[in-house]
C-alpha positions as CSV (number, residue, x, y, z in Angstrom):
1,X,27.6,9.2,-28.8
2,X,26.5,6.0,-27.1
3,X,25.1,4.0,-29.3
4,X,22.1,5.6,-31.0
5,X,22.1,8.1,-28.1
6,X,23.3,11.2,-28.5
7,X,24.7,13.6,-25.4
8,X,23.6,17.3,-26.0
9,X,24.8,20.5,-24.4
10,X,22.6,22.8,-23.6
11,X,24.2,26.3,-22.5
12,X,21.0,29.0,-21.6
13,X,21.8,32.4,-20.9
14,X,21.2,36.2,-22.0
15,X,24.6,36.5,-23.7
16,X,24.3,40.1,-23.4
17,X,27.2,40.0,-24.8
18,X,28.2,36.2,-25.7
19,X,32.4,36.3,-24.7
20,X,35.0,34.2,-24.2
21,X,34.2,32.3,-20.8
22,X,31.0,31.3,-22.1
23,X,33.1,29.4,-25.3
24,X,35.7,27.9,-22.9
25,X,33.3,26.7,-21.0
26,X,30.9,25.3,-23.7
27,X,33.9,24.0,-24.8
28,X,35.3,21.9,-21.9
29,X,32.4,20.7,-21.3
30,X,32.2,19.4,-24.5
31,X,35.4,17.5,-24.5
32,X,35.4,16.3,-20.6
33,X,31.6,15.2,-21.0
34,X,32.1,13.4,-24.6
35,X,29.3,15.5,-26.1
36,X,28.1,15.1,-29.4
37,X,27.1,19.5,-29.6
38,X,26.6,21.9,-27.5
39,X,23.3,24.1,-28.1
40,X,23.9,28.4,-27.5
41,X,20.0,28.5,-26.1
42,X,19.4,32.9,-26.1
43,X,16.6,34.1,-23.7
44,X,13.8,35.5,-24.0
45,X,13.9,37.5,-21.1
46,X,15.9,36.4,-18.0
47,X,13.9,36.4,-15.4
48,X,16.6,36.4,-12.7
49,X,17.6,39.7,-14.2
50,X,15.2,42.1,-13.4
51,X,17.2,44.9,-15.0
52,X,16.9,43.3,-18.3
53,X,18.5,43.4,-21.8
54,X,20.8,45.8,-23.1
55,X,20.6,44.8,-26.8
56,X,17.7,43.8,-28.3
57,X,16.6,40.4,-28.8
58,X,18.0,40.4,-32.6
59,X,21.6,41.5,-31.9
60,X,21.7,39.4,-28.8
61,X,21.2,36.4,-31.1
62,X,23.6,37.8,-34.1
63,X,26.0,37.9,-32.0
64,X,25.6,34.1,-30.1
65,X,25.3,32.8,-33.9
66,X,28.9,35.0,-35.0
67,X,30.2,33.7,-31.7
68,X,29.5,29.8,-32.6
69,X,30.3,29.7,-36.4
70,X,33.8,28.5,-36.1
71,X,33.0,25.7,-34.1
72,X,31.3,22.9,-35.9
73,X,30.1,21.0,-32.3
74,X,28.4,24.4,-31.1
75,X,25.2,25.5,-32.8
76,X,22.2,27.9,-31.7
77,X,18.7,27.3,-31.0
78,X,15.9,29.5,-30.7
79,X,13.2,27.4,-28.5
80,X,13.3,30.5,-25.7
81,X,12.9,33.1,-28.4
82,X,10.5,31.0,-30.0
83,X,8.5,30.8,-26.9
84,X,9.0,34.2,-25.6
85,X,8.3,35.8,-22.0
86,X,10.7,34.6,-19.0
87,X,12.8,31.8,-20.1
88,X,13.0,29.0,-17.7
89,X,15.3,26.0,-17.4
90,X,12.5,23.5,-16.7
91,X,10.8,25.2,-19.9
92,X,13.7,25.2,-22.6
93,X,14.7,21.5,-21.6
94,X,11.5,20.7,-22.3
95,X,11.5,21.8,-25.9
96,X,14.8,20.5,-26.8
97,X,13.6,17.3,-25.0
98,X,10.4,17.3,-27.7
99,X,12.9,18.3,-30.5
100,X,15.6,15.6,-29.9
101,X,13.3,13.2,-29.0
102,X,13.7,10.3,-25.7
103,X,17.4,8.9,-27.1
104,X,18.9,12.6,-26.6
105,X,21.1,13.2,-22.9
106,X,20.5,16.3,-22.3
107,X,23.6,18.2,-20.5
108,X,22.4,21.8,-18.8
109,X,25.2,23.7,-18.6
110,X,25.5,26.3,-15.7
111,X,27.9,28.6,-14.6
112,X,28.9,28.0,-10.6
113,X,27.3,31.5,-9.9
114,X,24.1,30.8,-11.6
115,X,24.0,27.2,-9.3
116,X,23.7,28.9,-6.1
117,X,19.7,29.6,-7.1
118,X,19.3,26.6,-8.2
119,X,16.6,25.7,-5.3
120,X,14.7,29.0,-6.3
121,X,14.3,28.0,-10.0
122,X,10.7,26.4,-11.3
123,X,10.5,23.3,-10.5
124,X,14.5,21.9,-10.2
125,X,13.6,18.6,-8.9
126,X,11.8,17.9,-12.2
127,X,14.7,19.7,-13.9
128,X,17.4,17.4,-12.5
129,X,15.0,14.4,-13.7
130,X,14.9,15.2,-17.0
131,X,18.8,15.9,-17.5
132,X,22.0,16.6,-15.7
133,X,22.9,19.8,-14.6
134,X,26.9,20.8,-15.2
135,X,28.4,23.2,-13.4
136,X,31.2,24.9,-14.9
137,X,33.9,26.3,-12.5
138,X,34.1,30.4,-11.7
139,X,36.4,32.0,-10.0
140,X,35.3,33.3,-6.1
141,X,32.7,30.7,-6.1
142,X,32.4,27.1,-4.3
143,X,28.7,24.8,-4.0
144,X,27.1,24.7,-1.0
145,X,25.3,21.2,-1.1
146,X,23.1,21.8,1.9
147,X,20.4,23.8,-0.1
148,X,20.5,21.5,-2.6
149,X,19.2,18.3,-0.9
150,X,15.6,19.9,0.0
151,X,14.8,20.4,-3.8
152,X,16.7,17.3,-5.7
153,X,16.7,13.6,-4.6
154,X,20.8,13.0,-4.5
155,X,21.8,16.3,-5.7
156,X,25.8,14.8,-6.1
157,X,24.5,12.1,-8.4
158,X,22.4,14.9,-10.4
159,X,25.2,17.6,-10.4
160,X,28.3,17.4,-12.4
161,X,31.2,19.3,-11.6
162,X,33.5,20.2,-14.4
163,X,36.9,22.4,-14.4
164,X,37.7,25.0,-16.7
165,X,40.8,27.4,-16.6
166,X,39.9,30.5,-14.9
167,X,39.0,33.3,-16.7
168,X,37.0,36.0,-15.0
169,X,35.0,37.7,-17.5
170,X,31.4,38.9,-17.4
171,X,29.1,40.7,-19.6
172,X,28.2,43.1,-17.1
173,X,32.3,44.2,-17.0
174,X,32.4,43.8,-20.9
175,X,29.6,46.1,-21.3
176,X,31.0,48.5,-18.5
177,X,34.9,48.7,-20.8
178,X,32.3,49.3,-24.0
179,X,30.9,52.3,-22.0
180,X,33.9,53.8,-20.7
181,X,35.6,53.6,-24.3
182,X,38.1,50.7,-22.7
183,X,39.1,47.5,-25.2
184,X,37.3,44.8,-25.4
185,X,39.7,42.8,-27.8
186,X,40.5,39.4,-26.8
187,X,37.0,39.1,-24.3
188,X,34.7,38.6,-26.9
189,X,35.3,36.9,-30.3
190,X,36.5,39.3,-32.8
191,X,33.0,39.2,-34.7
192,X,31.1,40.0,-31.6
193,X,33.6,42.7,-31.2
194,X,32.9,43.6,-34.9
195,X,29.3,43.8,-34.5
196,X,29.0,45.5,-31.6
197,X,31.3,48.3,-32.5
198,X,29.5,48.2,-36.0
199,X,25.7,48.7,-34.2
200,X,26.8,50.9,-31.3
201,X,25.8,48.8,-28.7
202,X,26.3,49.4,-24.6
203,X,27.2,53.2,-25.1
């Protein structure tokens, strides 16, 4: 915290399931960025997944709020679920924005897969104004700054890299082990893993 500012995470995504990766990252960013908490933001509906949800709304947030109890800088918010329909960036850092009020830094954090649609999202030069975008490293994946300069005025002043140990895990593959009856231990906390097994989820 800088004075009587204080520097907020926000990490938006289906977590269909929450796992690891997404922790570790929260989690470095955290610590590398100096921030004060890091916000788990559920969506509605992702509206870069056309496929949509697997597990309903109400599991998908049991299990980001079992994921997040043992940390005490990482807490959830519900603005997307609140809102409902397609949950957009521009959208939920506008609500936290209104919650936290003007002395709030607002951190988005992003996944280096999720960046590369970055000039396709509603309105990302607005976006970029309004906080900075952190990317989080993932394995197989570099930026490509050309794109970026069309859409955001000085896209490497906007954009913050940060490095986090590799670890290649997705919910797509977790949910793909569930299926074929393969372990999940050690990809997702052990209450997710709890919960899931406990509701039946991704058979």
């Amino acid at each position: 915290m800088n004075g009587n500012r204080t520097a907020i995470g926000v990490m938006g995504g289906t977590f269909d399931p929450v796992h690891n990766a997404h922790l570790m990252a929260a989690e470095e960013a955290r610590i590398k960025l100096r921030l004060d908490k890091v916000l788990f933001v559920p969506a509605h509906t992702q509206w870069r997944k056309a496929g949509g949800s697997y597990a309903s709304v109400a599991e998908r947030l049991e299990m980001v709020k079992l994921a997040v109890t043992s940390n005490p800088y990482f807490s959830v918010s519900t603005v997307d679920l609140v809102r409902g329909g397609p949950s957009y960036s521009i959208d939920t850092i506008g609500d936290i924005r209104t919650e936290y009020g003007p002395q709030a830094d607002l951190f988005f954090i992003v996944g280096m897969d999720a960046l590369k649609d970055l000039p396709y999202w509603r309105e990302p030069a607005k976006l970029a104004q309004q906080c900075k975008i952190v990317v989080v490293d993932r394995p197989g994946y570099t930026i490509d700054w050309s794109g970026f300069d069309a859409v955001i005025d000085e896209p490497k002043e906007r954009i913050k890299l940060v490095h986090c140990p590799t670890m290649d895990i997705s919910s797509t593959e977790i949910r793909r082990r569930v299926a074929s009856g393969e372990s999940i231990r050690y990809w997702v906390p052990e209450a997710v893993q709890a919960y899931i097994e406990e509701h039946d989820l991704y058979k």
